[in-house]
PQR file with spaces between the fields and no chain letter, atoms N, CA, C, O and H, PARSE charges and radii, in Angstrom:
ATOM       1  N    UNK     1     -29.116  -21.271  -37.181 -0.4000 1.5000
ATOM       2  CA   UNK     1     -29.277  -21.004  -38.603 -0.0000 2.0000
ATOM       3  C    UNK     1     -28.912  -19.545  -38.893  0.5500 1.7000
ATOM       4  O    UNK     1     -28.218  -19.192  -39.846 -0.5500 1.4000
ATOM       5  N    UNK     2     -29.284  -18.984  -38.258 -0.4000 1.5000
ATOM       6  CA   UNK     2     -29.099  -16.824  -38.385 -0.0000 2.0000
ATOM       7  C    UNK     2     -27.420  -16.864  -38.422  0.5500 1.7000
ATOM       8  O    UNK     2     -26.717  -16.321  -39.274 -0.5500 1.4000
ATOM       9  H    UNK     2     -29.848  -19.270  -37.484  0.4000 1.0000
ATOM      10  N    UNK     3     -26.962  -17.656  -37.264 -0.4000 1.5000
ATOM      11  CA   UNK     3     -25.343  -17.086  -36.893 -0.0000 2.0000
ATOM      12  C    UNK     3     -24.413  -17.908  -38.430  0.5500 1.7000
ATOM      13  O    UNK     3     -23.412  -17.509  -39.025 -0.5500 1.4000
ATOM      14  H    UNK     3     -27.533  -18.097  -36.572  0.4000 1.0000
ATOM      15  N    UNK     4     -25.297  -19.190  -38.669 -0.4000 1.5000
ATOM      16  CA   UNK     4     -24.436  -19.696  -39.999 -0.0000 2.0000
ATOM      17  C    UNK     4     -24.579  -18.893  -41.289  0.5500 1.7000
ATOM      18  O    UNK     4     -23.583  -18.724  -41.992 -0.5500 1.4000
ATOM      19  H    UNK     4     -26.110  -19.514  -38.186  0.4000 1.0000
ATOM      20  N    UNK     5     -26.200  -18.203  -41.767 -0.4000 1.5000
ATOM      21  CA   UNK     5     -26.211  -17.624  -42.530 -0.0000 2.0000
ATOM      22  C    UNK     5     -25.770  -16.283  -42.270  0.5500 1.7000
ATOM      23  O    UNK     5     -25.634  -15.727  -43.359 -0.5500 1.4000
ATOM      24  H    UNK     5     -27.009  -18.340  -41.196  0.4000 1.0000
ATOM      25  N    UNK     6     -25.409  -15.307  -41.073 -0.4000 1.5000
ATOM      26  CA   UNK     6     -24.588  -14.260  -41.032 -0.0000 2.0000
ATOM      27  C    UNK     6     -23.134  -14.573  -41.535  0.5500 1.7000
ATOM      28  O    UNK     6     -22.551  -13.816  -42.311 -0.5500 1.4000
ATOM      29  H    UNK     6     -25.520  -15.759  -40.188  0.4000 1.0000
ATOM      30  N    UNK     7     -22.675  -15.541  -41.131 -0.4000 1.5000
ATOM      31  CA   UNK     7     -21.512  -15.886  -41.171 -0.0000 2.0000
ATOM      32  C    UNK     7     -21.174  -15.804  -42.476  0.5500 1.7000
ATOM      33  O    UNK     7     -20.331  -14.980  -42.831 -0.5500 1.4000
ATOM      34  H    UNK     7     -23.149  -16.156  -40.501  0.4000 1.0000
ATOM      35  N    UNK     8     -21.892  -16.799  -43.532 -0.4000 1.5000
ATOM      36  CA   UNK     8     -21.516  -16.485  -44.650 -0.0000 2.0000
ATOM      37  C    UNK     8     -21.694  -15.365  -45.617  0.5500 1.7000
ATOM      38  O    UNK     8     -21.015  -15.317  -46.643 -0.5500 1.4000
ATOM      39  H    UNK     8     -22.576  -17.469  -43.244  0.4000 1.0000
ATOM      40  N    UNK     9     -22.624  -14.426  -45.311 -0.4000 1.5000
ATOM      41  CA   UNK     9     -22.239  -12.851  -45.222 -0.0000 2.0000
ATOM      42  C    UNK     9     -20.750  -12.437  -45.134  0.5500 1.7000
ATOM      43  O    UNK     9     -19.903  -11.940  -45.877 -0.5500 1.4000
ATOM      44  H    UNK     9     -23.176  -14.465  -44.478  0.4000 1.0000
ATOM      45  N    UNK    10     -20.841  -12.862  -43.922 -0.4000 1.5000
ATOM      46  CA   UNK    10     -19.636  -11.453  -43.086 -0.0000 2.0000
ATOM      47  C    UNK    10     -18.501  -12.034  -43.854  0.5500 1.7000
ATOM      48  O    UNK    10     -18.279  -11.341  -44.847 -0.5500 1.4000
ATOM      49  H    UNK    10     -21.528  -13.265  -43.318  0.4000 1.0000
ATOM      50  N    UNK    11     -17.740  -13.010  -43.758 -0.4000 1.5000
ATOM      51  CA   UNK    11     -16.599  -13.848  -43.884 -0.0000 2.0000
ATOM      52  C    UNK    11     -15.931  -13.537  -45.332  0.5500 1.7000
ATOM      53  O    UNK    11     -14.976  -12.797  -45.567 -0.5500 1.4000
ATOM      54  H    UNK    11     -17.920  -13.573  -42.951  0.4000 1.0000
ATOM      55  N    UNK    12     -16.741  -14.351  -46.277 -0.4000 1.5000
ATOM      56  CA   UNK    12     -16.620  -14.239  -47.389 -0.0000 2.0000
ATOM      57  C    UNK    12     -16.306  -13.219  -48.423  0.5500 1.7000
ATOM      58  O    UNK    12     -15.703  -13.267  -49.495 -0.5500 1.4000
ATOM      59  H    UNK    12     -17.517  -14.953  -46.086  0.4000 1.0000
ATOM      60  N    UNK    13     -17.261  -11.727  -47.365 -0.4000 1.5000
ATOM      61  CA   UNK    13     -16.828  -10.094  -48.409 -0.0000 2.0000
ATOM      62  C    UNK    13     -15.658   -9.584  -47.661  0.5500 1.7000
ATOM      63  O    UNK    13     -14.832   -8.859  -48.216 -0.5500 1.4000
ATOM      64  H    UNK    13     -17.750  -11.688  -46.493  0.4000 1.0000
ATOM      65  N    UNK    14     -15.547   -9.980  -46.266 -0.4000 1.5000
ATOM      66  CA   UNK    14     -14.466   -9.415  -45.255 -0.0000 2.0000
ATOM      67  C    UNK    14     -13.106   -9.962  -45.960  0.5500 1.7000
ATOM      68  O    UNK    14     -12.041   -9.358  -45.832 -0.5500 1.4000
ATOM      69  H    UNK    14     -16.218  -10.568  -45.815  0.4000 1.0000
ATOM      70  N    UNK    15     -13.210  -10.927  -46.570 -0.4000 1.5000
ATOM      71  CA   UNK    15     -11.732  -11.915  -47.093 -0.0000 2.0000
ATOM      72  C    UNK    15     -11.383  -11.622  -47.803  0.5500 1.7000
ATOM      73  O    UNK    15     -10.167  -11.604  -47.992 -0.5500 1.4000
ATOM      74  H    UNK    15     -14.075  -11.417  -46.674  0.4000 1.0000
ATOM      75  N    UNK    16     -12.465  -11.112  -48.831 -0.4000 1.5000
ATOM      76  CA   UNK    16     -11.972  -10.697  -50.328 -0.0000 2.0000
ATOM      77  C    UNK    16     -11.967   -9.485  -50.592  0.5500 1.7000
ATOM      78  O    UNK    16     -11.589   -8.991  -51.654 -0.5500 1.4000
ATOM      79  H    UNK    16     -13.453  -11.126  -48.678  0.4000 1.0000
ATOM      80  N    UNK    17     -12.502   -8.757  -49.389 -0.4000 1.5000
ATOM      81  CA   UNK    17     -12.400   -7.136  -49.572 -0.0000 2.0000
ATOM      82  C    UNK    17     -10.875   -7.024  -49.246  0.5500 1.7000
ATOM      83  O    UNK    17     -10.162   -6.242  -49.875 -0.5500 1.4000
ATOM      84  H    UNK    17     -12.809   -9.158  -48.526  0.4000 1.0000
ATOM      85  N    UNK    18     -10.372   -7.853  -48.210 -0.4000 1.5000
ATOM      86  CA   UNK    18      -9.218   -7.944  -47.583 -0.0000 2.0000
ATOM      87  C    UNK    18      -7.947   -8.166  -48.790  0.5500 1.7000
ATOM      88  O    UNK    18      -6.947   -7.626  -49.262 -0.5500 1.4000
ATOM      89  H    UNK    18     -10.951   -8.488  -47.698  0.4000 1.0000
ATOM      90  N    UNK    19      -8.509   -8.956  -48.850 -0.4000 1.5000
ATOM      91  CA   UNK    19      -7.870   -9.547  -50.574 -0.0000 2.0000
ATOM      92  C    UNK    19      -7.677   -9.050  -51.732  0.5500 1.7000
ATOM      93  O    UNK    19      -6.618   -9.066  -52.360 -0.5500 1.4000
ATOM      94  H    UNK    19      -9.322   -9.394  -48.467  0.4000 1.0000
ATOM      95  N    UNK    20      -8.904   -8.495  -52.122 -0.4000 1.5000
ATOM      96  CA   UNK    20      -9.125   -7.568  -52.798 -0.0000 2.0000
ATOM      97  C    UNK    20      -8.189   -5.956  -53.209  0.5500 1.7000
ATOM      98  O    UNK    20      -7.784   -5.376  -54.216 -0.5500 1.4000
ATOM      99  H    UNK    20      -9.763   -8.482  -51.612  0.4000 1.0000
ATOM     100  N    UNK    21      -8.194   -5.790  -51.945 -0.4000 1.5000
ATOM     101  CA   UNK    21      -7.616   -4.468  -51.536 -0.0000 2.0000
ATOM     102  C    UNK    21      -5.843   -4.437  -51.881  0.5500 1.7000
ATOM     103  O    UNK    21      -5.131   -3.685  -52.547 -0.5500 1.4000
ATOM     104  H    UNK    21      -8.523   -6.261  -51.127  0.4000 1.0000
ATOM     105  N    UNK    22      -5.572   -5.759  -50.987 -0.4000 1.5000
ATOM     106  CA   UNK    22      -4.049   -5.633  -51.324 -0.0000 2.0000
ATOM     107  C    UNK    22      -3.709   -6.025  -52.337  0.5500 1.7000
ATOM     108  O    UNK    22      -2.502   -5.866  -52.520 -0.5500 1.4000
ATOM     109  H    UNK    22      -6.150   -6.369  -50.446  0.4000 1.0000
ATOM     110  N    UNK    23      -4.454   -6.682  -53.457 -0.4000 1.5000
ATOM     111  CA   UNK    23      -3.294   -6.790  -54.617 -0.0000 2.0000
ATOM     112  C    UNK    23      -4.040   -5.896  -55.116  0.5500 1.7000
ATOM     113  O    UNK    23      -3.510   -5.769  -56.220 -0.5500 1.4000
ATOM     114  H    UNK    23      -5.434   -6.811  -53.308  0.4000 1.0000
ATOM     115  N    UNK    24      -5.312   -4.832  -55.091 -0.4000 1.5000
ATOM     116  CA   UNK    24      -4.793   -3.524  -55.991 -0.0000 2.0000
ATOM     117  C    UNK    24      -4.386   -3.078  -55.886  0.5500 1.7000
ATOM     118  O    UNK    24      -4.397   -2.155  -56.700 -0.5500 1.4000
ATOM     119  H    UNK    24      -5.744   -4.935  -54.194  0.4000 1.0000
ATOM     120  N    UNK    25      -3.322   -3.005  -54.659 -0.4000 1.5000
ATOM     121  CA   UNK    25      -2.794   -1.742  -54.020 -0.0000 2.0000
ATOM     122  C    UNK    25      -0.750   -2.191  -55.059  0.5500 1.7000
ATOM     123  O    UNK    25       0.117   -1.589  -55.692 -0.5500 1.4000
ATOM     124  H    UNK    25      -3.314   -3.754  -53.997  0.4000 1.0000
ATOM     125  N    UNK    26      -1.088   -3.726  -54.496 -0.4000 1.5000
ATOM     126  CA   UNK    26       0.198   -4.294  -55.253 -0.0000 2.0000
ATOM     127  C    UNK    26       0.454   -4.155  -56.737  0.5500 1.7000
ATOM     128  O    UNK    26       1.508   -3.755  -57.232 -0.5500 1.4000
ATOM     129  H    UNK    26      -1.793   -4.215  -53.981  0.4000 1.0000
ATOM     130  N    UNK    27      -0.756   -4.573  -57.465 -0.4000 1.5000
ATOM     131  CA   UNK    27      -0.530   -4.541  -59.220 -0.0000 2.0000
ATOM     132  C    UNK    27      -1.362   -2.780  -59.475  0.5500 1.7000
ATOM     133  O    UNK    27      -1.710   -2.281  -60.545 -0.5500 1.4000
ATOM     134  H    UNK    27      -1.613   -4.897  -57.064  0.4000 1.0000
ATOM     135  N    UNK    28      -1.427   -2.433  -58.650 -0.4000 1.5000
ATOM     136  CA   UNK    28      -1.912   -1.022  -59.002 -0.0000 2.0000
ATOM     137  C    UNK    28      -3.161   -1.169  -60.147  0.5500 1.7000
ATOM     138  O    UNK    28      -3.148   -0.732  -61.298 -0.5500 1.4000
ATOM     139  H    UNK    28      -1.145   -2.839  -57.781  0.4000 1.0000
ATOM     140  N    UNK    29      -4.071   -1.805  -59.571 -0.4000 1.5000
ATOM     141  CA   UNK    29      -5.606   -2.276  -60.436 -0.0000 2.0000
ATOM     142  C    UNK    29      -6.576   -1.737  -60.085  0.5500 1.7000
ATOM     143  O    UNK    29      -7.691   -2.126  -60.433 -0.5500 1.4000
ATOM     144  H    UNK    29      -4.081   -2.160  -58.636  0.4000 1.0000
ATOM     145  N    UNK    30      -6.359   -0.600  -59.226 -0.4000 1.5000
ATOM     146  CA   UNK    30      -7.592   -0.435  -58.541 -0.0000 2.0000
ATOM     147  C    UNK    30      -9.251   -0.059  -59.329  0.5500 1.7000
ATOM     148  O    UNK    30      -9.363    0.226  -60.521 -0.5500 1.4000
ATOM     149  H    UNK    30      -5.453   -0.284  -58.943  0.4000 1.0000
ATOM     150  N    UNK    31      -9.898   -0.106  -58.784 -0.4000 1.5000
ATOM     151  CA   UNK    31     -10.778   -1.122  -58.228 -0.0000 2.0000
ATOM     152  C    UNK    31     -11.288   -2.559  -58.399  0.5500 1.7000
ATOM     153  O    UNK    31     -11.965   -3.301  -57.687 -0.5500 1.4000
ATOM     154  H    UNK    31      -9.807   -0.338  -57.816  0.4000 1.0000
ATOM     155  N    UNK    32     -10.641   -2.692  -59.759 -0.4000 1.5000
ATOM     156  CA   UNK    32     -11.072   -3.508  -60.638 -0.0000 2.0000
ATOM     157  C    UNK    32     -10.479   -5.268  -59.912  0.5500 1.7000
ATOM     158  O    UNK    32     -11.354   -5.979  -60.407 -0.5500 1.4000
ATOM     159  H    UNK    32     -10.091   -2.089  -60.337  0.4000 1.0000
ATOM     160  N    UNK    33      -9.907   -5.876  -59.401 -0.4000 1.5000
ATOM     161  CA   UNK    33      -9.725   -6.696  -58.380 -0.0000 2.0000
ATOM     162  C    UNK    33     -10.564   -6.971  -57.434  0.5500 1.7000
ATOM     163  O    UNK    33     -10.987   -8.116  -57.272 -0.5500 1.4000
ATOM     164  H    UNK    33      -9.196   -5.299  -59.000  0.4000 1.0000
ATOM     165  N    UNK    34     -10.915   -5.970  -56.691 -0.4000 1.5000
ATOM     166  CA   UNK    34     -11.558   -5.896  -55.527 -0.0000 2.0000
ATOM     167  C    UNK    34     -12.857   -5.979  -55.750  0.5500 1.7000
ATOM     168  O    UNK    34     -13.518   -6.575  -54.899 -0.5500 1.4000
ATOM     169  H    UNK    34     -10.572   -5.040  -56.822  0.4000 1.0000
ATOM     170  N    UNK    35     -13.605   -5.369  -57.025 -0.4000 1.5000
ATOM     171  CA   UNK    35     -14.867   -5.457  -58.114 -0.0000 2.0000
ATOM     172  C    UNK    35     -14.925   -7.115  -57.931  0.5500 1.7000
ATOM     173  O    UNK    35     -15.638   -7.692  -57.111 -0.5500 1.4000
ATOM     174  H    UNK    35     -13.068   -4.885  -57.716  0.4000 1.0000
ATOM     175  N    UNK    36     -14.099   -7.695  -58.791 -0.4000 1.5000
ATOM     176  CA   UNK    36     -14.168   -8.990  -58.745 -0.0000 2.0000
ATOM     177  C    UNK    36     -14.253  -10.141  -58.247  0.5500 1.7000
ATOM     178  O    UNK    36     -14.697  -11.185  -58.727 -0.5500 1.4000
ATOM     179  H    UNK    36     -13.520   -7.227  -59.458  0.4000 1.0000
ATOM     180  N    UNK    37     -13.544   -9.774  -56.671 -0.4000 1.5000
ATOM     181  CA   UNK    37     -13.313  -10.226  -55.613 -0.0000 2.0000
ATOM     182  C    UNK    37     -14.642  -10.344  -55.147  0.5500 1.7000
ATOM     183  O    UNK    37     -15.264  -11.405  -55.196 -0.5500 1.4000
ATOM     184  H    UNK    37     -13.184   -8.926  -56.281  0.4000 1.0000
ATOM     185  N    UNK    38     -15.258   -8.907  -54.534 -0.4000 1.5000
ATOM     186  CA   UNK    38     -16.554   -9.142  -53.962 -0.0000 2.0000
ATOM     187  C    UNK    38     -17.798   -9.405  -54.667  0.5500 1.7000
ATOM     188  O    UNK    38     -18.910   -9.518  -54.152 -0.5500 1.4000
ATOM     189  H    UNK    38     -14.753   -8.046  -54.495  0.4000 1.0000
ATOM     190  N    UNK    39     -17.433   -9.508  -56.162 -0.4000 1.5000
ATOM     191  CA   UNK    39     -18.295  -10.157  -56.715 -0.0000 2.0000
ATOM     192  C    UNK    39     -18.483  -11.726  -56.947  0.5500 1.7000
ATOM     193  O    UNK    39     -19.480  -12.421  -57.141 -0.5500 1.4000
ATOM     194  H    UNK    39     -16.529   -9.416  -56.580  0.4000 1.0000
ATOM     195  N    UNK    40     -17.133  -11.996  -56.851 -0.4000 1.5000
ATOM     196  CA   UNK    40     -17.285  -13.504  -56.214 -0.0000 2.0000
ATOM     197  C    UNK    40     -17.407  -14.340  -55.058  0.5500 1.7000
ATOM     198  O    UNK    40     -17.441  -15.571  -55.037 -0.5500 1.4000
ATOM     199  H    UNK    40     -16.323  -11.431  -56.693  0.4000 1.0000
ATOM     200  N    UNK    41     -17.496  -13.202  -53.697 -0.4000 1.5000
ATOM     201  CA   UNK    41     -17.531  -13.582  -52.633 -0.0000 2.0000
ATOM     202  C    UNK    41     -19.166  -13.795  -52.437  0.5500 1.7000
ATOM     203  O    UNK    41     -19.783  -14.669  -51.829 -0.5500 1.4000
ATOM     204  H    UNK    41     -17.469  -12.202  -53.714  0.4000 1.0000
ATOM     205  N    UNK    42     -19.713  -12.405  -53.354 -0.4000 1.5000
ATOM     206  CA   UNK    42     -21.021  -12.852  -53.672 -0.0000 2.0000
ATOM     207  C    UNK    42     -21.997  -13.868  -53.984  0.5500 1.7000
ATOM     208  O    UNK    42     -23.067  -14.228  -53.495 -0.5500 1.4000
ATOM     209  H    UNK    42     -19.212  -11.695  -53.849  0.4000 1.0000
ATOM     210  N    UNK    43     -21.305  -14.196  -54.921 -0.4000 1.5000
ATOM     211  CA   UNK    43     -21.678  -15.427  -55.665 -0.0000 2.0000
ATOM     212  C    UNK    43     -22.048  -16.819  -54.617  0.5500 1.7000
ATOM     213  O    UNK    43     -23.053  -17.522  -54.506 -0.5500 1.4000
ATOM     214  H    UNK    43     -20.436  -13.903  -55.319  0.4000 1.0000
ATOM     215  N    UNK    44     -20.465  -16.811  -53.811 -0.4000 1.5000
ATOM     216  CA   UNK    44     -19.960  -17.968  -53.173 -0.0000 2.0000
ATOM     217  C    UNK    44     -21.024  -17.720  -51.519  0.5500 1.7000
ATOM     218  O    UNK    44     -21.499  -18.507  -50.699 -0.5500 1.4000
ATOM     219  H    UNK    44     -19.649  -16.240  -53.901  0.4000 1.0000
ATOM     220  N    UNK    45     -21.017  -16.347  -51.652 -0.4000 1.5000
ATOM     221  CA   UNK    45     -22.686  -16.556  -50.190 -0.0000 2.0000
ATOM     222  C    UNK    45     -23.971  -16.994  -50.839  0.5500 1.7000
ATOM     223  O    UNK    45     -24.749  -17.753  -50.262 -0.5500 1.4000
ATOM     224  H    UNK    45     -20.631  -15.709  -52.317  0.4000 1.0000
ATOM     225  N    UNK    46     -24.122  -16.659  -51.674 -0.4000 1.5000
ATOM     226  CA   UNK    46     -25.287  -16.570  -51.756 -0.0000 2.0000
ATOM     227  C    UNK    46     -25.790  -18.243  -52.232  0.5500 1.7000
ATOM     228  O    UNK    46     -26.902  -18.759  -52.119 -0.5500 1.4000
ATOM     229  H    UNK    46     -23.490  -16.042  -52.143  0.4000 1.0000
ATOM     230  N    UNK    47     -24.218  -18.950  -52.920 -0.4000 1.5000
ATOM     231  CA   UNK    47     -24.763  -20.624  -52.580 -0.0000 2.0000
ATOM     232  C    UNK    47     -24.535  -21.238  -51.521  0.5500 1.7000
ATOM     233  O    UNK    47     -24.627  -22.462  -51.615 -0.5500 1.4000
ATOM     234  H    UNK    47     -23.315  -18.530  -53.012  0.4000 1.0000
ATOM     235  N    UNK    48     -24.217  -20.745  -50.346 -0.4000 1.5000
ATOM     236  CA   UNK    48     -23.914  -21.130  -49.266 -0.0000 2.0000
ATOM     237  C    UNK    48     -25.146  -21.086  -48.597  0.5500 1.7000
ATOM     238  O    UNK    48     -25.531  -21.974  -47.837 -0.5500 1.4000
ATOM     239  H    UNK    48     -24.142  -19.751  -50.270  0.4000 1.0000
ATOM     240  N    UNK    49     -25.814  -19.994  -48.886 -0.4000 1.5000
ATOM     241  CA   UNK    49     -26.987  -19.787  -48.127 -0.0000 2.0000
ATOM     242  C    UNK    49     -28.087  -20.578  -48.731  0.5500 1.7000
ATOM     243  O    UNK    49     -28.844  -21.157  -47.953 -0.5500 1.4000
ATOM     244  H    UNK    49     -25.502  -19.272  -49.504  0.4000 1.0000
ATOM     245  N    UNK    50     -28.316  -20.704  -50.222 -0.4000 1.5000
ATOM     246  CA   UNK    50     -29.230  -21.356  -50.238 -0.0000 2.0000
ATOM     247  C    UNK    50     -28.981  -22.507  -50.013  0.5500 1.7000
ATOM     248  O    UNK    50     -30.020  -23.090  -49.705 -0.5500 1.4000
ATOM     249  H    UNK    50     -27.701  -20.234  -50.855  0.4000 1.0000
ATOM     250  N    UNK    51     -27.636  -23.520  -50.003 -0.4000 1.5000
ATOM     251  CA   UNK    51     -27.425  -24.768  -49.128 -0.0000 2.0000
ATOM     252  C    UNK    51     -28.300  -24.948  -47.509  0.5500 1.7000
ATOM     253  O    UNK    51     -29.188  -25.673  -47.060 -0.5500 1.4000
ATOM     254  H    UNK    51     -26.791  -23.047  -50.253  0.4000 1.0000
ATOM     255  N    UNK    52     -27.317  -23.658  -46.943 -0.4000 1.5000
ATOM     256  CA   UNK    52     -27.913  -23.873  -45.491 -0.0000 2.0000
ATOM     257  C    UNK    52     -29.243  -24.149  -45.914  0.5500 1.7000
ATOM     258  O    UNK    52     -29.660  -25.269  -45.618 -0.5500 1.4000
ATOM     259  H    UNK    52     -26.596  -23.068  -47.308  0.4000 1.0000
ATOM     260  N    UNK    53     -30.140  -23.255  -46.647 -0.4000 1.5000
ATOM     261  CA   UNK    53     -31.229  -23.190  -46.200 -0.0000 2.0000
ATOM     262  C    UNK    53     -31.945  -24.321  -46.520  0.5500 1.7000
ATOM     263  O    UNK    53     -32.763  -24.672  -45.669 -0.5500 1.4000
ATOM     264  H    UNK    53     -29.800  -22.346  -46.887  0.4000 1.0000
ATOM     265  N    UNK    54     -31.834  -25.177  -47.808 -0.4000 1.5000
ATOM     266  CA   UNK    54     -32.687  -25.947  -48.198 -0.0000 2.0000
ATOM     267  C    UNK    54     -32.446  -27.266  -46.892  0.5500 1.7000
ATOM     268  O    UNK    54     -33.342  -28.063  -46.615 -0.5500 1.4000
ATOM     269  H    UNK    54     -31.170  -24.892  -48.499  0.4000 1.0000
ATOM     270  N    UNK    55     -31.279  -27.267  -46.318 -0.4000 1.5000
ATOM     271  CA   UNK    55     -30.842  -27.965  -45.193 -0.0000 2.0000
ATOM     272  C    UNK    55     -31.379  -27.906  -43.898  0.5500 1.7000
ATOM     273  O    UNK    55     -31.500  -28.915  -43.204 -0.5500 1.4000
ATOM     274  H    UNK    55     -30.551  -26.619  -46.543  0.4000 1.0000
ATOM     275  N    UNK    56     -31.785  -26.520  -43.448 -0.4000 1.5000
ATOM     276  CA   UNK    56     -32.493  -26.498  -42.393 -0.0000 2.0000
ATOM     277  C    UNK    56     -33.889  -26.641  -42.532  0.5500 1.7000
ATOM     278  O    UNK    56     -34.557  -26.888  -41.527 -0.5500 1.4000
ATOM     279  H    UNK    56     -31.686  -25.700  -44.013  0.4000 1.0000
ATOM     280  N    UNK    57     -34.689  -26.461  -44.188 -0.4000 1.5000
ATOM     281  CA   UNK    57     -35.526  -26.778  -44.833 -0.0000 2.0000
ATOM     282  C    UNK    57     -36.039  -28.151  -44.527  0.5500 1.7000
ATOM     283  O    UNK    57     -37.211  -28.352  -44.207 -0.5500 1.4000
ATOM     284  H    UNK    57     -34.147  -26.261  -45.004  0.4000 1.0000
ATOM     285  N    UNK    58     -34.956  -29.276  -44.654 -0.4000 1.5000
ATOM     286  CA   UNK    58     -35.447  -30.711  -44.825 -0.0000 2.0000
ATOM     287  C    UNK    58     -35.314  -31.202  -43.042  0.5500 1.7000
ATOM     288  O    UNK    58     -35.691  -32.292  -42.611 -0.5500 1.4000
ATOM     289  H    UNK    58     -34.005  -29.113  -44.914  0.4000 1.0000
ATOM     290  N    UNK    59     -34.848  -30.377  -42.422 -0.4000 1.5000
ATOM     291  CA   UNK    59     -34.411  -30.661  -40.957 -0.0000 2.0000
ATOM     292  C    UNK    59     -36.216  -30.423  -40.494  0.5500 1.7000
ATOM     293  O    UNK    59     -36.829  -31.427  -40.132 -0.5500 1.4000
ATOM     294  H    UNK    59     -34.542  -29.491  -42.771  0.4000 1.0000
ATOM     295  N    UNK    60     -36.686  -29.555  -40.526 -0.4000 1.5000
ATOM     296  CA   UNK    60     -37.830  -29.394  -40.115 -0.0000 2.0000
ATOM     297  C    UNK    60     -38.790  -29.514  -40.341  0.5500 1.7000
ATOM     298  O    UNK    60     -39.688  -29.310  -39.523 -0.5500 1.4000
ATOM     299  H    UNK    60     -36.188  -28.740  -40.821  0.4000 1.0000
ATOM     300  N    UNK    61     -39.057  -30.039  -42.002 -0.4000 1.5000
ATOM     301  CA   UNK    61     -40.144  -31.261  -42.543 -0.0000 2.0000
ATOM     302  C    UNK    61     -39.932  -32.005  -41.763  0.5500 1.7000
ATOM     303  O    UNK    61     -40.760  -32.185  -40.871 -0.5500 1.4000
ATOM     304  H    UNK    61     -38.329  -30.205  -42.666  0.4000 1.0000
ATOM     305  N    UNK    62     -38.201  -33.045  -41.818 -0.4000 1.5000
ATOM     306  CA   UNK    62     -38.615  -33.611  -40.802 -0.0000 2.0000
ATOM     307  C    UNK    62     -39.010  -33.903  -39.320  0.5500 1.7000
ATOM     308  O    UNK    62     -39.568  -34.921  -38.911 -0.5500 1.4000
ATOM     309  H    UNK    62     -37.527  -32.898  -42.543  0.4000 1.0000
ATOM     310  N    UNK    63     -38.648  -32.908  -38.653 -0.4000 1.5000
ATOM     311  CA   UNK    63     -39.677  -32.792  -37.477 -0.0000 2.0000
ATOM     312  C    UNK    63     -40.644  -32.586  -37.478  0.5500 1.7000
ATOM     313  O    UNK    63     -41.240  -32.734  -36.411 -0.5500 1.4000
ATOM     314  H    UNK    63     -38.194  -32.081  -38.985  0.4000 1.0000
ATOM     315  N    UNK    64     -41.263  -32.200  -38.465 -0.4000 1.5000
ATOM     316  CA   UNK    64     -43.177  -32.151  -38.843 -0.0000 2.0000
ATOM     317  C    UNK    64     -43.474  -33.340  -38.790  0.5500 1.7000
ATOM     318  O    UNK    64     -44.210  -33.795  -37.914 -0.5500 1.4000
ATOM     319  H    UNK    64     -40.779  -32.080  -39.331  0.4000 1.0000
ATOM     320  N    UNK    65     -42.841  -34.176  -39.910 -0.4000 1.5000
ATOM     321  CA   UNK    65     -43.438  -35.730  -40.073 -0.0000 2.0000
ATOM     322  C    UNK    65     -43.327  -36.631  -39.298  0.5500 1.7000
ATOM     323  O    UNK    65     -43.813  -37.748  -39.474 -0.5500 1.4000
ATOM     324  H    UNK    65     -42.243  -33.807  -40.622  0.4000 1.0000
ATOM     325  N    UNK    66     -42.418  -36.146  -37.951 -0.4000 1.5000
ATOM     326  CA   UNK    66     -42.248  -37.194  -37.110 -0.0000 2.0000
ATOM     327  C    UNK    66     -43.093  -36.793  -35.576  0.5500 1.7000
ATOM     328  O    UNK    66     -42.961  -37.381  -34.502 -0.5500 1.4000
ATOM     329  H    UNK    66     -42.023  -35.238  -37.808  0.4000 1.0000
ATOM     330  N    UNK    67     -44.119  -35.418  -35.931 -0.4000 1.5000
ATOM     331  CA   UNK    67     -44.891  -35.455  -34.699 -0.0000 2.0000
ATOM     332  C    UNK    67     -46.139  -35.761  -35.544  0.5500 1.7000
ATOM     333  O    UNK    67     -46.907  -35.322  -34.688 -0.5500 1.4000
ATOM     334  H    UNK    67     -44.226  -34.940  -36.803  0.4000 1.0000
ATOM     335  N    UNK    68     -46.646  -36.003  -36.145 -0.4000 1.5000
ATOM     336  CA   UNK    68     -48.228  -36.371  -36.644 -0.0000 2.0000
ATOM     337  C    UNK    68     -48.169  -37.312  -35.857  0.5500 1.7000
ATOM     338  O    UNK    68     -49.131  -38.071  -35.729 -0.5500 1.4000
ATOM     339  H    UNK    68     -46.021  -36.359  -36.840  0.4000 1.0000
């Protein structure tokens, strides 16, 4: 669970910073691309994570309910 929710951390700002970077460098926008970029990479972790989580959430209710 840690290495999936790092993951969608790291990945997502690394891509679009990546991303980000070269077309301001191309349309000469700077910062304002890259603003946007990692503000949507934002976005796109932070529902990733609460996916994982409500997922590893129902994974371990159900292993509760299946040791009573």
């Amino acid at each position: 669970v840690f290495s999936k929710i790092s993951a969608w951390i790291i990945v997502p700002v690394l891509i679009s910073a990546l991303v980000g970077n070269y077309l301001d460098k191309k349309f000469n926008t700077a910062p304002w691309i890259l603003g946007v970029a990692l503000a949507l990479s934002f976005t796109v972790s932070m529902i990733a994570i609460v996916k994982v989580a409500k997922k590893y959430d129902k994974e371990v209710l159900k292993e509760k309910d299946t040791d009573k």
